[in-house]
MARPAZA-76615 format. One line per 10 residues: number of its first residue (from 1); for each residue x, y, z of N, C-alpha, C. Coordinates in nm, 2 decimals. Example, Ala and Ser with C-alpha at 12.3 -4.5 7.8 and 13.67 -1.06 7.14 Angstrom:
! residues 2
1 = 1.32 -0.57 0.78 1.23 -0.45 0.78 1.32 -0.33 0.78 | 1.28 -0.22 0.71 1.37 -0.11 0.71 1.29 0.00 0.79
! end
This chain:
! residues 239
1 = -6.50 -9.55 -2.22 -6.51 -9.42 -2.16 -6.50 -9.43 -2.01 | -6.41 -9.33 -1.96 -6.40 -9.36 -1.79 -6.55 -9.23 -1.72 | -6.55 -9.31 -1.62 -6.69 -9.22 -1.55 -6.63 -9.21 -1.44 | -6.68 -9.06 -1.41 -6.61 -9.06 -1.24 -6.72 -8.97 -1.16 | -6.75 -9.03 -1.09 -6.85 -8.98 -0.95 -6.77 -8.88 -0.89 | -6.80 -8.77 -0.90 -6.82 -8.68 -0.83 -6.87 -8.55 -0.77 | -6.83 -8.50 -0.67 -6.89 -8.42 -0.58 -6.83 -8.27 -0.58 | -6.97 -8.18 -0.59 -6.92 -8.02 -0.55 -6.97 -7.99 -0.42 | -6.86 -7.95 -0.35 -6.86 -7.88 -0.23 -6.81 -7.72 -0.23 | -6.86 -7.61 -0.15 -6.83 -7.50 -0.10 -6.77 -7.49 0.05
11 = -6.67 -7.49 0.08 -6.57 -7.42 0.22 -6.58 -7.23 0.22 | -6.65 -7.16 0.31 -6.71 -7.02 0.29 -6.66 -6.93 0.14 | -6.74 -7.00 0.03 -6.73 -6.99 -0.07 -6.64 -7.03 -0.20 | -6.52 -7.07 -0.16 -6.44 -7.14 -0.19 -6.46 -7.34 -0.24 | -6.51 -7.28 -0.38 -6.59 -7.44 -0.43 -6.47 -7.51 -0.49 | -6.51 -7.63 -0.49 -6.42 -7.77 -0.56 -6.52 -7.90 -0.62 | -6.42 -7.93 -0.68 -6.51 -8.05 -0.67 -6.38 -8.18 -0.64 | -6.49 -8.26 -0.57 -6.41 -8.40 -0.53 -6.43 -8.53 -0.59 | -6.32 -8.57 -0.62 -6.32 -8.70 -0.65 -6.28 -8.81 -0.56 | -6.43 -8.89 -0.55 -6.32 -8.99 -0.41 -6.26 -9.12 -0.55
21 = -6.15 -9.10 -0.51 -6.04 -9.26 -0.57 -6.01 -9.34 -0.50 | -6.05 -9.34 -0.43 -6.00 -9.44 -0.33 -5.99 -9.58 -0.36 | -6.07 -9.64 -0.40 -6.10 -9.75 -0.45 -6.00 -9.81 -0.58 | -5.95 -9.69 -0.66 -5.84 -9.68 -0.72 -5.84 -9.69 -0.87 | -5.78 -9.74 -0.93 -5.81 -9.82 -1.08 -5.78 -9.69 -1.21 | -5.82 -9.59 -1.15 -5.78 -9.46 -1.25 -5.73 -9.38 -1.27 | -5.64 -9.33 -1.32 -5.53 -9.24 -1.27 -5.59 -9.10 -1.25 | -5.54 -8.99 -1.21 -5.55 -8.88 -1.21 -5.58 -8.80 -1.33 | -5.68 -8.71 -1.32 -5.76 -8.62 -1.45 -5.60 -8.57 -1.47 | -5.61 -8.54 -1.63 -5.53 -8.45 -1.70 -5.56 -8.30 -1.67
31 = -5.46 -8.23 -1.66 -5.47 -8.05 -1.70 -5.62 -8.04 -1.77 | -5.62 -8.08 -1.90 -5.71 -8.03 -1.99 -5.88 -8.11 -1.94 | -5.87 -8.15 -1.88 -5.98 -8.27 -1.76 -6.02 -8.15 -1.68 | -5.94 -8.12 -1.59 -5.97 -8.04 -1.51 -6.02 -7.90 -1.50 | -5.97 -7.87 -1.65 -6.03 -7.70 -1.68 -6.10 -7.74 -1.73 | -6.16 -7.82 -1.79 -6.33 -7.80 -1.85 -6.38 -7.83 -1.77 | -6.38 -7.91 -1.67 -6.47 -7.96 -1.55 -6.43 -7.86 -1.43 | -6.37 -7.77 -1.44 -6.39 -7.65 -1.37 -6.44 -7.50 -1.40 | -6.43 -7.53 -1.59 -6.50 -7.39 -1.63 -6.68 -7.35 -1.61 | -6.68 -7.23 -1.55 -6.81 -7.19 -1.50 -6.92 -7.18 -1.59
41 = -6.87 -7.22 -1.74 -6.98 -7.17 -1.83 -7.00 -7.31 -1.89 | -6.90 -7.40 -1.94 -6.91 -7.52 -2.00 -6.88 -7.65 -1.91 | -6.85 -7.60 -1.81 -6.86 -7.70 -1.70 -6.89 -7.73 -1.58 | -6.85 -7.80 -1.50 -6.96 -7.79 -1.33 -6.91 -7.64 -1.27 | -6.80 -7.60 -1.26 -6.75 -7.51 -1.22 -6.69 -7.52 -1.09 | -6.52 -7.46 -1.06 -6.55 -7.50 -0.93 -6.37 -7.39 -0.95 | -6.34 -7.35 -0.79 -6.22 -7.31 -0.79 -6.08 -7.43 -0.83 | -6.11 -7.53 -0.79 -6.03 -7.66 -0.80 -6.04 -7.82 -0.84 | -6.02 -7.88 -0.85 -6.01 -8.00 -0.87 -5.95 -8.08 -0.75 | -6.01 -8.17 -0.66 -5.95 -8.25 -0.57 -5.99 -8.40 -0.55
51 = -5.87 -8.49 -0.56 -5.86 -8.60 -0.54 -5.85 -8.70 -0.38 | -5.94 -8.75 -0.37 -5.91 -8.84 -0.25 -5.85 -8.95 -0.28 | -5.79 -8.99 -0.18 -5.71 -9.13 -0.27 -5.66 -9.19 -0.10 | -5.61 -9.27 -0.14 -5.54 -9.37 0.01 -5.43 -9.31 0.07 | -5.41 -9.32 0.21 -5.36 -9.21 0.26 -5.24 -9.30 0.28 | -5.10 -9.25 0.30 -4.97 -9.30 0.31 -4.94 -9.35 0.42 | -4.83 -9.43 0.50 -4.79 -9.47 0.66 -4.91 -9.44 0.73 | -4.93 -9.33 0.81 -5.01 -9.31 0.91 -5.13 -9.24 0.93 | -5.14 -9.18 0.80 -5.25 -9.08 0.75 -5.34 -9.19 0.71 | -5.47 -9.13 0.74 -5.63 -9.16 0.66 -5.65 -9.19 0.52
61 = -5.57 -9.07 0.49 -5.65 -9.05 0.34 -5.53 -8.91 0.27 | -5.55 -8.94 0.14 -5.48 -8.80 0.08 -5.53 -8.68 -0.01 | -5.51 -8.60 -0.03 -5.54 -8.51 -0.13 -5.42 -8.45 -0.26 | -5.48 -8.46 -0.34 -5.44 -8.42 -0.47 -5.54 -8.24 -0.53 | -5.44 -8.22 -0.50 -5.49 -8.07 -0.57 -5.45 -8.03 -0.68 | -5.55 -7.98 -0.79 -5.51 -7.93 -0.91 -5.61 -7.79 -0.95 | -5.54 -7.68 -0.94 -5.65 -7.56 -0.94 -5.72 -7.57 -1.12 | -5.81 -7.45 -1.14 -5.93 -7.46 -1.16 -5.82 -7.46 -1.32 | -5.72 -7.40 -1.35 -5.61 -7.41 -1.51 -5.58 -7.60 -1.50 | -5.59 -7.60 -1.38 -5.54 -7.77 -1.41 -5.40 -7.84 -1.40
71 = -5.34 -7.73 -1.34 -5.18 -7.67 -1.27 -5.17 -7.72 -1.13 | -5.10 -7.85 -1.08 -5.05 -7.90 -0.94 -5.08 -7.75 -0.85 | -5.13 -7.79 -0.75 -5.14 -7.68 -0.61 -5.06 -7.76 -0.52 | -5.04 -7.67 -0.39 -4.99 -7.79 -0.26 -5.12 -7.83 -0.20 | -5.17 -7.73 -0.12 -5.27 -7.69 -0.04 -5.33 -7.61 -0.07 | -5.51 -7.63 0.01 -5.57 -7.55 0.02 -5.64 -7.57 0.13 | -5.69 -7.46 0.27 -5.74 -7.49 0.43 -5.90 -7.55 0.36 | -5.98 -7.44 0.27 -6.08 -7.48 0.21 -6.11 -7.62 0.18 | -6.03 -7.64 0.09 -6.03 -7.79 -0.03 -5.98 -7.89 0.07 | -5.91 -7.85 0.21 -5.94 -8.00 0.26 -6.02 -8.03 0.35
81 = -6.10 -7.89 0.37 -6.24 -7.91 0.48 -6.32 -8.00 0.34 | -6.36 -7.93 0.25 -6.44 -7.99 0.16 -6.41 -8.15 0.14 | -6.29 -8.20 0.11 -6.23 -8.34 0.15 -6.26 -8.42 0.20 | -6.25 -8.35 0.34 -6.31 -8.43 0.50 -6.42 -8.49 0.50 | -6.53 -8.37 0.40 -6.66 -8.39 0.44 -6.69 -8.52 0.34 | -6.63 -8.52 0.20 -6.65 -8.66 0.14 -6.53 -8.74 0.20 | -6.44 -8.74 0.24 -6.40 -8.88 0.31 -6.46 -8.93 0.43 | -6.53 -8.84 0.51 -6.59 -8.88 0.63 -6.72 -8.96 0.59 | -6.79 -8.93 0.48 -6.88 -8.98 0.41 -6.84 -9.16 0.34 | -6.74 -9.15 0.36 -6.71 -9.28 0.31 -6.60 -9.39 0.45
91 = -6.66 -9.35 0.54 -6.62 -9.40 0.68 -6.45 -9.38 0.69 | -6.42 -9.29 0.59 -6.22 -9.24 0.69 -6.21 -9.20 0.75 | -6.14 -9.23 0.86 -6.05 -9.16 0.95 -6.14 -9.20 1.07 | -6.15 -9.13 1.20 -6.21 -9.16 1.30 -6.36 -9.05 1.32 | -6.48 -9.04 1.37 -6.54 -9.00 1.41 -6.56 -8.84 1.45 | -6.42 -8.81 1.50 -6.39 -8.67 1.54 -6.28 -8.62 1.45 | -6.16 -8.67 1.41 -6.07 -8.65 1.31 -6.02 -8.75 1.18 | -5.96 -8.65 1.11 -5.88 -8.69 1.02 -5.78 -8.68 0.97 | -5.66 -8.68 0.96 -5.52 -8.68 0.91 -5.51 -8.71 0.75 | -5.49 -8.59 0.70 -5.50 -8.59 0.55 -5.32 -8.53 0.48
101 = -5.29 -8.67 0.42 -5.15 -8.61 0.35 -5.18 -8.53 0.21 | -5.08 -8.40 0.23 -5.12 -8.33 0.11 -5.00 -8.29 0.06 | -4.95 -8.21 -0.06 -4.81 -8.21 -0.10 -4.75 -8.12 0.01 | -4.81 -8.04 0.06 -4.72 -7.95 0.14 -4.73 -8.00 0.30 | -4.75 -8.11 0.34 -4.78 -8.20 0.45 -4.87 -8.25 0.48 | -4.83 -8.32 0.61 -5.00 -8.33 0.66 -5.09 -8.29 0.75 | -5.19 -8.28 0.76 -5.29 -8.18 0.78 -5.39 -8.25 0.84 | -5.35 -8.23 1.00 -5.51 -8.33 1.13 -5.62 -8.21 1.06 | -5.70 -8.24 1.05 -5.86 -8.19 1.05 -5.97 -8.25 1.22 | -6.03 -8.17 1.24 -6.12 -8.20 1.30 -6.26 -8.16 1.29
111 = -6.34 -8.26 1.32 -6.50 -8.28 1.29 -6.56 -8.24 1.37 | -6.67 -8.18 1.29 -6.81 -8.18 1.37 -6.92 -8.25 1.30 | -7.03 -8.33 1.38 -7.11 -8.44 1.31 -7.24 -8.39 1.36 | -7.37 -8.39 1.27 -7.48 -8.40 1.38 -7.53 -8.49 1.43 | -7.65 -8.47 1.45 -7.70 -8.63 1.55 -7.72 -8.76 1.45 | -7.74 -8.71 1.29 -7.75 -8.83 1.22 -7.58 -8.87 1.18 | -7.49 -8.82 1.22 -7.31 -8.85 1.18 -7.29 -8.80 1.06 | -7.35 -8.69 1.01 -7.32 -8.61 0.92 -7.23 -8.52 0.96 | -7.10 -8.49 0.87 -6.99 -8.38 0.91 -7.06 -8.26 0.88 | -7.04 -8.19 0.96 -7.11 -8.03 0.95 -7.04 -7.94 0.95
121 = -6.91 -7.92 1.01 -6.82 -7.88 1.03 -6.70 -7.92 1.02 | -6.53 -7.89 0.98 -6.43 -7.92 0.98 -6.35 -7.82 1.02 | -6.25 -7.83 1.11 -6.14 -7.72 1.12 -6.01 -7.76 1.12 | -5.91 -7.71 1.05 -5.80 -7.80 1.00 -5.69 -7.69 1.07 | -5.55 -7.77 1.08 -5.48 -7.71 1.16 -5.37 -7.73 1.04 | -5.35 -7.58 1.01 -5.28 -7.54 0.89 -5.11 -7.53 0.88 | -5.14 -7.54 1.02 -4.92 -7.56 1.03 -4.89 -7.38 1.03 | -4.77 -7.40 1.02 -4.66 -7.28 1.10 -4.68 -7.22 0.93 | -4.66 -7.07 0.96 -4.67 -6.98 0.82 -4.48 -7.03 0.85 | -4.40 -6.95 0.70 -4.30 -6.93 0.72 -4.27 -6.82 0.61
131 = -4.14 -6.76 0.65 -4.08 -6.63 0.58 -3.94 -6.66 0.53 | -3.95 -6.78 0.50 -3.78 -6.82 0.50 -3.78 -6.83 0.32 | -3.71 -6.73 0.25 -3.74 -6.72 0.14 -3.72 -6.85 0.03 | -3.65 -6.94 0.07 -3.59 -7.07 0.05 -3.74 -7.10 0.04 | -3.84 -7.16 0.12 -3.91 -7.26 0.19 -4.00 -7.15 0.09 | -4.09 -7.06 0.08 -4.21 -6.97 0.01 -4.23 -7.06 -0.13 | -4.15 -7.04 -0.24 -4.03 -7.00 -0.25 -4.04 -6.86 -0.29 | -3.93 -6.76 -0.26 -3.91 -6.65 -0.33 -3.72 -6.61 -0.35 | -3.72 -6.57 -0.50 -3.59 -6.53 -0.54 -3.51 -6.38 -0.48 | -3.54 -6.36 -0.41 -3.49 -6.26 -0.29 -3.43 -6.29 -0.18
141 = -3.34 -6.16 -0.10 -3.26 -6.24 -0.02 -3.36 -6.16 0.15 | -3.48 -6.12 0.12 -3.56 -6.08 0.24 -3.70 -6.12 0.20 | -3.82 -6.15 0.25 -3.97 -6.15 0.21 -4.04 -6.02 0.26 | -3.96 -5.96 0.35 -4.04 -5.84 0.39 -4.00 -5.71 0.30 | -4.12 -5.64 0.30 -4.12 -5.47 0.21 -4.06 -5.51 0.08 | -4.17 -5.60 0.00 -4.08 -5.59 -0.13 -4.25 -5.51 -0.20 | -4.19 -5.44 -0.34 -4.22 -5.39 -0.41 -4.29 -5.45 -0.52 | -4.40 -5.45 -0.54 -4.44 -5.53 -0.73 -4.52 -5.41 -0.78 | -4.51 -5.39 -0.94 -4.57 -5.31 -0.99 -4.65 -5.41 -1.13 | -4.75 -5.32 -1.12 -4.91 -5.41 -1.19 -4.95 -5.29 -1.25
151 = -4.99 -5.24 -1.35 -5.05 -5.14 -1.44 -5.03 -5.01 -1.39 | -4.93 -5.01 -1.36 -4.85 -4.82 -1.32 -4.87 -4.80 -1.20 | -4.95 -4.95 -1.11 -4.95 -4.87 -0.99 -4.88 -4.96 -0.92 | -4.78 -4.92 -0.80 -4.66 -4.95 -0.69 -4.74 -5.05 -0.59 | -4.72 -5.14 -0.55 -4.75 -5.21 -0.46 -4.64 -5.26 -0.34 | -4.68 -5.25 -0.23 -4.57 -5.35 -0.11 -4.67 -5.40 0.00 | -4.52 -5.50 0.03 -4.58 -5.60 0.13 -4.50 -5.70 0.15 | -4.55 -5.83 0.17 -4.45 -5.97 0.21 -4.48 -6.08 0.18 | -4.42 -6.16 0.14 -4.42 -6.27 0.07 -4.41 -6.40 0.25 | -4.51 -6.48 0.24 -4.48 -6.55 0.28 -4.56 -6.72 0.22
161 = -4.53 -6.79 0.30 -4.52 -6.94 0.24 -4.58 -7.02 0.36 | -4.74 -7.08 0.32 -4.81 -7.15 0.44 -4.83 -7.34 0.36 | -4.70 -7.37 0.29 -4.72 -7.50 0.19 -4.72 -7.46 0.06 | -4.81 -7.35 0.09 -4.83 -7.31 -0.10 -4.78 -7.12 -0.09 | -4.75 -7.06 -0.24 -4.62 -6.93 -0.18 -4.72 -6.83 -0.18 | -4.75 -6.72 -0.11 -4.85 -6.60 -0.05 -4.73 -6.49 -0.13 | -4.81 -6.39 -0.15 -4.78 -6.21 -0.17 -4.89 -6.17 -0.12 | -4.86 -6.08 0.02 -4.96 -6.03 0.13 -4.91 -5.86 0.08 | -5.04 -5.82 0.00 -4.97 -5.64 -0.02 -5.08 -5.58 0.07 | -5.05 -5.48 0.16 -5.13 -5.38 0.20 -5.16 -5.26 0.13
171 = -5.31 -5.22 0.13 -5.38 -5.12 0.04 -5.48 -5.02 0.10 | -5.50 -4.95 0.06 -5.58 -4.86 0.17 -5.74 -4.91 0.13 | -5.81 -4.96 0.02 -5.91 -5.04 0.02 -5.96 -5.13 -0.05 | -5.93 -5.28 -0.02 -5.92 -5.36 -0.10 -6.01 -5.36 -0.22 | -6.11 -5.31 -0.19 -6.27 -5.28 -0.29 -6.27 -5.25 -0.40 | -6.14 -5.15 -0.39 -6.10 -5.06 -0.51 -5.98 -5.11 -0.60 | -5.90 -5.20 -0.54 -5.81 -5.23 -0.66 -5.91 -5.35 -0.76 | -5.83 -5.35 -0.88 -5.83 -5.41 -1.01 -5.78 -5.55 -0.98 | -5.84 -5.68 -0.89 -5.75 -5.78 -0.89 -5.76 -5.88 -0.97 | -5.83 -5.85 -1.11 -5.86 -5.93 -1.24 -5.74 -5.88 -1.31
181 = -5.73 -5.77 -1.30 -5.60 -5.73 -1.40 -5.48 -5.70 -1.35 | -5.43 -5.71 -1.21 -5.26 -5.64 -1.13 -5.28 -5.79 -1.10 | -5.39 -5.91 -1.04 -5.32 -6.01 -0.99 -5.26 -6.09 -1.01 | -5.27 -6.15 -1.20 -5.19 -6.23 -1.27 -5.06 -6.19 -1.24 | -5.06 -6.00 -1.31 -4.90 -5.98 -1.33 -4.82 -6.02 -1.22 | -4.90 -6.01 -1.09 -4.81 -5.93 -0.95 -4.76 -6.11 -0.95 | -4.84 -6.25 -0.96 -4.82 -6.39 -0.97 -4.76 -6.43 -1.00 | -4.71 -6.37 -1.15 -4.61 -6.44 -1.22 -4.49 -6.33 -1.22 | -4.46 -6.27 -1.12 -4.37 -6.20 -1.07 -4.19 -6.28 -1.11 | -4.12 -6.23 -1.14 -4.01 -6.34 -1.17 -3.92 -6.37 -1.01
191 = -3.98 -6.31 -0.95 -3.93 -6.37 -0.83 -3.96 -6.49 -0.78 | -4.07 -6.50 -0.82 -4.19 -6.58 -0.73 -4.18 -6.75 -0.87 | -4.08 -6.81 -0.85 -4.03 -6.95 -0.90 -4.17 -7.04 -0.95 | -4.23 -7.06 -0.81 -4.34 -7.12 -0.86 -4.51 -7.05 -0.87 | -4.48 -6.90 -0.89 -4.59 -6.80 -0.88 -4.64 -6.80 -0.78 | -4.75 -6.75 -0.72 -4.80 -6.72 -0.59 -4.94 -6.67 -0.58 | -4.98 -6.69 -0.47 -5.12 -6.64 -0.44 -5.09 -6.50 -0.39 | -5.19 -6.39 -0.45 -5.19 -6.27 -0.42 -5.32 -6.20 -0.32 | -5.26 -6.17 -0.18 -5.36 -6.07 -0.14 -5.40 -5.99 -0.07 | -5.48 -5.90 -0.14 -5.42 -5.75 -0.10 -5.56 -5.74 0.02
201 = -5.47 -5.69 0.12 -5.56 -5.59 0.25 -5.51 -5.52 0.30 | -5.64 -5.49 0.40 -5.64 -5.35 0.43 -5.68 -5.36 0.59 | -5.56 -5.34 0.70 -5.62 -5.35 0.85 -5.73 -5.26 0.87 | -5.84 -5.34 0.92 -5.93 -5.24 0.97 -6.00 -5.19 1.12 | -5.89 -5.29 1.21 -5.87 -5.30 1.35 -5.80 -5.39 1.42 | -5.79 -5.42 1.53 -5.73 -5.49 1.63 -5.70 -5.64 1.60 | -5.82 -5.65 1.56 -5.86 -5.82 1.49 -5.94 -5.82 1.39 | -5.93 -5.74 1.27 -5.99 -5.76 1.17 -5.89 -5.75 1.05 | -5.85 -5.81 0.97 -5.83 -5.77 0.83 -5.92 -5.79 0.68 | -5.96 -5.70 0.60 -6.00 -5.72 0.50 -5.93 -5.75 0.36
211 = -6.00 -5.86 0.32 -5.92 -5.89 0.23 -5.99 -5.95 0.07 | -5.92 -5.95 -0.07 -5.93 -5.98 -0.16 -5.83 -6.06 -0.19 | -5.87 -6.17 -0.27 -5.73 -6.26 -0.28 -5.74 -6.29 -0.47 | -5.64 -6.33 -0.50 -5.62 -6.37 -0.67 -5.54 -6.53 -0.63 | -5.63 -6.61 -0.70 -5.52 -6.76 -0.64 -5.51 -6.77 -0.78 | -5.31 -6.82 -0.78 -5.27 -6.89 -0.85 -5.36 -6.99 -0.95 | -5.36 -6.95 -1.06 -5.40 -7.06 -1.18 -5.54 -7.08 -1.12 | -5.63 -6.99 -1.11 -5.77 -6.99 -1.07 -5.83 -6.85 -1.12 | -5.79 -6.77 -1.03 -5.84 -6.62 -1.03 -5.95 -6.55 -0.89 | -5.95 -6.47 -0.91 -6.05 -6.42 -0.78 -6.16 -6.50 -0.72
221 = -6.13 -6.60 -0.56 -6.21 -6.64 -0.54 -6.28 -6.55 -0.39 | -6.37 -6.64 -0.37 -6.45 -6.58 -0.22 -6.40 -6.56 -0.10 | -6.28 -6.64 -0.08 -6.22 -6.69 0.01 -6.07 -6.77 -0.01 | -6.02 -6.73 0.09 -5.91 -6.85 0.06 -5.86 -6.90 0.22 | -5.83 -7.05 0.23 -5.77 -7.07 0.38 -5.59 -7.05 0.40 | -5.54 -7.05 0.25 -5.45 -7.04 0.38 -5.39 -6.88 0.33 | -5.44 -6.79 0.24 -5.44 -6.68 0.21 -5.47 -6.58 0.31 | -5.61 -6.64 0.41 -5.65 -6.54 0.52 -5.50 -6.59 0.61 | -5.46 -6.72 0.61 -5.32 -6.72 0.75 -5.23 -6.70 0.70 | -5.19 -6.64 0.58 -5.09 -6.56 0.53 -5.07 -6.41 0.56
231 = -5.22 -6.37 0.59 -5.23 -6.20 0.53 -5.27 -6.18 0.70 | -5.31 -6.31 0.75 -5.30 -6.25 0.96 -5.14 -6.25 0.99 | -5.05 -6.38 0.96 -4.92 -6.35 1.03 -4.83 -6.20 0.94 | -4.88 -6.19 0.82 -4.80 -6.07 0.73 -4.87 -5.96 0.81 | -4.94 -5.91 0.88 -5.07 -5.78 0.95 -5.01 -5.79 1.10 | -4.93 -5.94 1.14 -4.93 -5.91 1.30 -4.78 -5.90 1.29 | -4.71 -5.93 1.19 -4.56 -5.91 1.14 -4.54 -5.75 1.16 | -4.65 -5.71 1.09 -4.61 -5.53 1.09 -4.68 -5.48 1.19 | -4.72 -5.51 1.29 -4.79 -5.43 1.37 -4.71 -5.38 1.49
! end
């Protein structure tokens, strides 16, 4: 029987759990691994599954992401603060940062430690959004003002792509849509190659957007990192 040590972390709500591998010797949890050891009722519970492992050329350390179905992710801003805080725990990277390779690049993180060198903080530098339908991916020849419909009701907005592929729809209150039931459909959209994170907001000033998100092969979580820098550049796109 294989045993594997590990750890649940929350990033502002957005839980995982980590596996440090570093040390090596075992391959990667299966799909069906990962959804019971992510389901809320028969298992630890967590939005994801993440792997630490040895980092490539120049990087620290890596991550492996597999959401909570047990389905390859690229990225998540969340899941590699959560990362940081067990790889910093196991003396990676330097004191103040970390360089973490993940499928959709790599990703400097930076620490905060308290007086006993515990990480307290992480803030990760998420890279350039992009709209380049190629790169999201999306099967369209524009990402802006496209249309999805979810249970009779009309949706728009923009597709963009921060590593992993975004649908940013604007709504007059996020509170009120259904995103247990429109956010699968609007996901597995046939445009959307490798499905997408969905999420719907609503500007509510100068510098605020409110938001609800549906992630890919998970479902409604508390939070998402690179869903909020999808639905800021899609909010300052239209403004």
């Amino acid at each position: 029987m294989t045993v594997l040590h590990l750890s649940k972390l929350h990033a502002t709500g957005n839980d995982f759990i980590v596996w440090n591998a570093l040390a090596g010797g075992v391959g990667l949890p299966d799909a069906a691994t990962v959804s019971a050891l992510c389901d809320r009722h028969r298992g630890i519970g967590a939005d994801g599954f993440i792997t630490l492992g040895p980092g490539p050329d120049a990087t620290d350390c890596s991550m492996t992401l597999q959401n909570a179905d047990g389905g390859a992710a690229e990225m998540s801003g969340n899941g590699v603060r959560c990362l940081a805080r067990v790889a910093a725990g196991s003396g990676v990277g330097t004191r103040d940062s970390l360089v973490v390779d993940t499928a959709a690049g790599r990703r400097a993180v930076s620490l905060v430690r308290d007086v006993s060198g515990d990480v307290v903080a992480a803030e990760v530098d998420m890279g350039s959004v992009t709209f380049d339908p190629s790169l999201i991916p999306l099967d369209a020849p524009s990402p802006f003002d496209l249309e999805f419909e979810a249970g009779g009701t009309a949706y728009r907005g923009d597709a963009a792509g921060m590593g992993n592929p975004h649908v940013v729809l604007f709504v007059a209150d996020p509170s009120g849509v259904p995103v247990e039931q429109h956010g699968p459909l609007i996901e597995r959209d046939p445009r959307l190659p490798k499905r997408a994170n969905v999420e719907f907001i609503a500007v509510a000033g100068d510098a605020e957007v409110v938001m609800r998100v549906w992630e890919r092969g998970v479902g409604e979580t508390l939070s998402c990192g690179t869903g909020a820098c999808a639905a800021a550049a899609v909010a300052t796109a239209a403004a």
